[in-house]
C-alpha positions in Angstrom: -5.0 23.4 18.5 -8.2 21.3 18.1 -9.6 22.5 21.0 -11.6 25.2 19.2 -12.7 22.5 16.5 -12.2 22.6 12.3 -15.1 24.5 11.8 -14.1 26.9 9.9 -10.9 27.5 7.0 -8.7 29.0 9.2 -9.0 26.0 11.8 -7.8 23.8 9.0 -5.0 25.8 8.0 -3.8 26.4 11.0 -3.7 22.6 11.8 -2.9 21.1 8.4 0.2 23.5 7.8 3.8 21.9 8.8 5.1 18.3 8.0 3.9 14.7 7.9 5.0 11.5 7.8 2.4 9.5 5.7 1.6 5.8 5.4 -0.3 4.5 2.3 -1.8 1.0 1.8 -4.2 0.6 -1.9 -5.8 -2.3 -2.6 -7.1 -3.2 -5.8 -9.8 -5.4 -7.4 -9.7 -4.0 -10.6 -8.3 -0.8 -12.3 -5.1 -0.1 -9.8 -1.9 -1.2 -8.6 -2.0 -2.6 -5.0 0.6 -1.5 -3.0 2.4 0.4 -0.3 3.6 3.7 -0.2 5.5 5.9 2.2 6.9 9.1 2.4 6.6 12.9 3.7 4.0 15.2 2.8 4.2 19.2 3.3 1.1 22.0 3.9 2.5 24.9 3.5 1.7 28.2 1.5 2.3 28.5 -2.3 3.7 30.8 -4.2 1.1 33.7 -5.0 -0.3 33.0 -8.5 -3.5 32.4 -10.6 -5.6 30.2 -8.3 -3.5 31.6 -5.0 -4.8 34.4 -3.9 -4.7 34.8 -0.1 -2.1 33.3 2.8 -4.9 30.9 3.9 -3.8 29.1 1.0 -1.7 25.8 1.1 -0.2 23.2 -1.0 -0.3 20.4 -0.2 2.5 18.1 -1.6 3.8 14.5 -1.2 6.9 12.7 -2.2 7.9 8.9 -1.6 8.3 5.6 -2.5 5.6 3.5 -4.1 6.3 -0.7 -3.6 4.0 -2.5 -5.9 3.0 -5.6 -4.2 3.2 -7.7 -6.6 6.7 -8.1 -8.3 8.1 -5.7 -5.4 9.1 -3.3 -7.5 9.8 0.0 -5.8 8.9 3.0 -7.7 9.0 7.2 -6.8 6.1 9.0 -6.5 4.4 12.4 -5.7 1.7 14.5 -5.7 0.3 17.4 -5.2 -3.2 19.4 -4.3 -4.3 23.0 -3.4 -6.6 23.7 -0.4 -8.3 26.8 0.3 -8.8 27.6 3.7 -10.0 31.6 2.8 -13.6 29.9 3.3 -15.6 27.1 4.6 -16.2 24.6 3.5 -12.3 24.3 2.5 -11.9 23.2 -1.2 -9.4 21.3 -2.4 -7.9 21.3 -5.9 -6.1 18.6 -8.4 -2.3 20.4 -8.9 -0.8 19.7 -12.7 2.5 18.9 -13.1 4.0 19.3 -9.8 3.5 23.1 -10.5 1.7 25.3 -7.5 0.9 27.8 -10.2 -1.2 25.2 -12.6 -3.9 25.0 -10.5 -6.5 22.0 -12.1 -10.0 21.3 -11.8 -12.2 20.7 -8.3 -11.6 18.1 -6.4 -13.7 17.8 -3.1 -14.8 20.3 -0.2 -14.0 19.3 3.4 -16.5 20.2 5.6 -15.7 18.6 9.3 -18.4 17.5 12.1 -17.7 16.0 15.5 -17.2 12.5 15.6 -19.7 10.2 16.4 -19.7 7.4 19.3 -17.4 4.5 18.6 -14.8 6.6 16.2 -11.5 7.7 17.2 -11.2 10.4 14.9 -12.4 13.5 16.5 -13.4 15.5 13.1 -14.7 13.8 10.5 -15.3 15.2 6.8 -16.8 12.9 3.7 -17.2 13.5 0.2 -17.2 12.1 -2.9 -15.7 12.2 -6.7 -16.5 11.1 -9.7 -13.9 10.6 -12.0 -15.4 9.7 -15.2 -17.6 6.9 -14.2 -15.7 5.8 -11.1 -17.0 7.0 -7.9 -14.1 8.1 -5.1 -15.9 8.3 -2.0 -13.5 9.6 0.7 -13.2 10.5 4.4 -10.6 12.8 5.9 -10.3 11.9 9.8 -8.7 13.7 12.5 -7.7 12.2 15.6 -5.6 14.5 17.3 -3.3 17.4 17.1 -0.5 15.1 15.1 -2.5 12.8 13.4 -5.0 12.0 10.7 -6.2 9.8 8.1 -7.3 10.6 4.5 -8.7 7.3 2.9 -11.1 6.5 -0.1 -13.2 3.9 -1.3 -13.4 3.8 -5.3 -16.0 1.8 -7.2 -17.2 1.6 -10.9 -17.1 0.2 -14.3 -12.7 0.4 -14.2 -12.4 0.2 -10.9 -12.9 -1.1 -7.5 -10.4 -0.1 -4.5 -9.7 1.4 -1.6 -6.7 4.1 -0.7 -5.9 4.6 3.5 -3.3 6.9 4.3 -2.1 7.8 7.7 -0.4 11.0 9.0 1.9 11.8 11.5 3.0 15.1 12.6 7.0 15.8 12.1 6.7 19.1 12.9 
């Protein structure tokens, strides 16, 4: 599958779409809950609707358990994007309400290169964020045809974390 690359929207749809086991560790300074979380996350094509308009279209969307590290409490969780594959670089999109149809604001493009010496990823994409004043700078990473990472580093005046998150193909 990656042997042609992620170079272009199709590539990443045609890699991304099925399901994944996911692995979340966030760590908080200040302005978040530090944590684990686990669960299954699905890339597979929406609904057709106002912000859908082609079948290199997926929606992304997660569902698990969130354990607060803290006081151990264990709480559901989910959430949900939209990436558009119809072009390059793909663009990804905030979903509201767990609705494929209310499509939010921009979130970040992914725009993949090779992997440099001394990574294990074999695509690489970075981008960045800002949420009000905070800065999410982030790095998507894939390492092979049934694995990747999608992991941010978040610093400003409310907060100062990081989110890593590791996929694994189911199917």
């Amino acid at each position: 599958m990656l042997s042609n690359g992620l170079n272009s929207g199709p590539q990443f749809h045609d890699f991304a779409r099925g399901s994944w086991r996911l692995n979340r560790t966030l760590r908080y300074v200040k302005g978040g809950l530090s944590g684990s979380f686990a669960g299954t996350a699905k890339f597979q094509p929406p609904v057709a609707g106002p912000g859908v308009s082609n079948s290199k279209t997926l929606l992304y969307s997660e569902e698990g358990s969130f354990t607060v590290e803290e006081s151990k409490q264990v709480l559901k969780a989910y959430r949900s994007y939209l990436f558009r594959c119809d072009a390059y670089p793909v663009k990804v999109y905030f979903v509201l309400k767990k609705d494929p149809l209310d499509v939010g604001d921009f979130f970040h493009d992914l725009e993949f290169s090779t992997s440099e010496n001394g990574s294990t990823a074999k695509w690489n994409a970075a981008f960045e964020h800002l949420c009000v004043k905070d800065l999410y700078s982030g790095r998507f990473s894939v390492h092979d045809d049934d694995s990747f990472e999608w992991n941010w580093r978040i610093v400003g005046p409310k907060k100062d974390g990081e989110i890593c998150t590791h996929y694994t193909r189911i199917e």
